[in-house]
N, C-alpha and C positions, 0 to 999 in steps of 0.2 A: 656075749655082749648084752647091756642092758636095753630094755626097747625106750624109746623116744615116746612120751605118754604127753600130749601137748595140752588136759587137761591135768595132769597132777603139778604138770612146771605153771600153769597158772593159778592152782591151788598154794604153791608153792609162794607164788608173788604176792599173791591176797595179804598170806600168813605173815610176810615177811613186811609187807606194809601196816598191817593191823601191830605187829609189836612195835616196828618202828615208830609208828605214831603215839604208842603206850609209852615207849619209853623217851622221846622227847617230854611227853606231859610228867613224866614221873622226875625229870630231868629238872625241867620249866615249867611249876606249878604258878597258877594263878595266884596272885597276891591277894590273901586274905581278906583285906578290906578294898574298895573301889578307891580307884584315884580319884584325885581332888581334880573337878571341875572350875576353872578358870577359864572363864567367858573373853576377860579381856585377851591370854596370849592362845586363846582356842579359836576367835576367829578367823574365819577366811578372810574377811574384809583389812585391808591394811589401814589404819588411819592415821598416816604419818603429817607430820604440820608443821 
């Protein structure tokens, strides 16, 4: 039987979140240029009339 190592199964989860989070970004890269800023439909304030 293998032995139960409760530091390498957390070594394990680290590893396993560090590519998961790589490979979403490599997935869902940032768009090149920044999105366009509109004040009027970005406010919080509602100014209905």
């Amino acid at each position: 039987m293998h032995d139960h190592n409760a530091a390498l199964d957390q070594v394990i989860r680290e590893t396993a979140a560090i590519f998961g989070v790589a490979l979403v970004r490599l997935l869902f890269p940032r768009p090149a240029y920044p999105q366009a800023d509109f004040p009027e439909t970005e406010s919080p304030h509602v100014t209905a009339g």
